[in-house]
N, C-alpha and C positions, 0 to 999 in steps of 0.2 A: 348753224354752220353746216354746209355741206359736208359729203366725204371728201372729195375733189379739196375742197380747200385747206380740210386736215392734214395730208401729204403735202402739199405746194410745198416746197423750197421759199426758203425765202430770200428776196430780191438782192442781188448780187451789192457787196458793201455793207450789208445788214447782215448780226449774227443774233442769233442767239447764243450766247457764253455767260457762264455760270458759274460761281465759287460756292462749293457747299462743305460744311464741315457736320460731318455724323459725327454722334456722342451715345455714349451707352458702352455695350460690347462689343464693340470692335475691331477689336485686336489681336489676334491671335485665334480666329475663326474664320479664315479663310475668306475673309470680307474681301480683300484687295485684288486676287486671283477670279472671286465669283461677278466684281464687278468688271475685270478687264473683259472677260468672256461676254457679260452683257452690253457693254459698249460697242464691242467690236462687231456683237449678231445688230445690235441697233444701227451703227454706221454714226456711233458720237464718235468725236477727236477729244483727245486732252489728257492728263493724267490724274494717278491716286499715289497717297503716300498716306505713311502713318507717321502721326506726330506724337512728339516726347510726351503731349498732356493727354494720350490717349484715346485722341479720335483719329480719326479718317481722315483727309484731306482732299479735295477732289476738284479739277475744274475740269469743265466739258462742254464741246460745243456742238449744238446738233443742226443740222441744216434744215428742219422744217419742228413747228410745234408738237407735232404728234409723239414723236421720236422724243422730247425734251419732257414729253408728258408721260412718257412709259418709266424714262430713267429716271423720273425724280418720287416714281410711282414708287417703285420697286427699291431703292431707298430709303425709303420708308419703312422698309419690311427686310433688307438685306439677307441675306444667305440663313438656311436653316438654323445654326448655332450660333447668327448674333443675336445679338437685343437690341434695338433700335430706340433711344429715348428721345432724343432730338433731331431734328432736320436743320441747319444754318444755309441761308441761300442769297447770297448776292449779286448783283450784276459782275462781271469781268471785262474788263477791256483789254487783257495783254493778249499775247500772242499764242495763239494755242498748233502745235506743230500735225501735220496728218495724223492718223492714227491714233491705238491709245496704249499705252506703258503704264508699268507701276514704276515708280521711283522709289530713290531712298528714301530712311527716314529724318524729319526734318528738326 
């Protein structure tokens, strides 16, 4: 794959959106605040929350591959003082609003 087609955007009506749930240490290491800063230098849409069984909760939508392949990178590896045990990742079809927020928890 070129670089040119790394960045492309992709075709208007076509998303890439994403439902991910981290597992591990999550919670109360600043995971939620370390990903909104990363989304928002990325240019993902969508939110994070923490959930009562103690993961992460995350959906996000990015406008070209590259962008969706940094943030699922870095996920992985989450902010200095998590743990990161598992990655959970599904397709998403609902509605994902500009920009990116933390919400409550769920």
């Amino acid at each position: 794959m070129s670089r040119e087609n790394e960045y492309r955007d992709v075709p208007p009506g076509d998303t890439l959106q994403f439902h991910y749930r981290i597992h591990g240490i999550v919670q109360g290491v600043g995971f939620r605040n370390w990903l909104e800063d990363l989304a928002q230098a990325l240019g993902v849409h969508g939110f994070c929350r923490n959930r009562a069984d103690g993961t992460v909760e995350i959906v996000a939508r990015a406008p070209n591959q590259k962008m969706l392949d940094t943030l699922e990178k870095e996920l992985h590896k989450g902010p200095f003082a998590a743990r990161v045990d598992r990655v959970e990742k599904e397709a998403y079809n609902g509605d994902i609003s500009e920009g990116f927020r933390i919400l409550a928890t769920k």
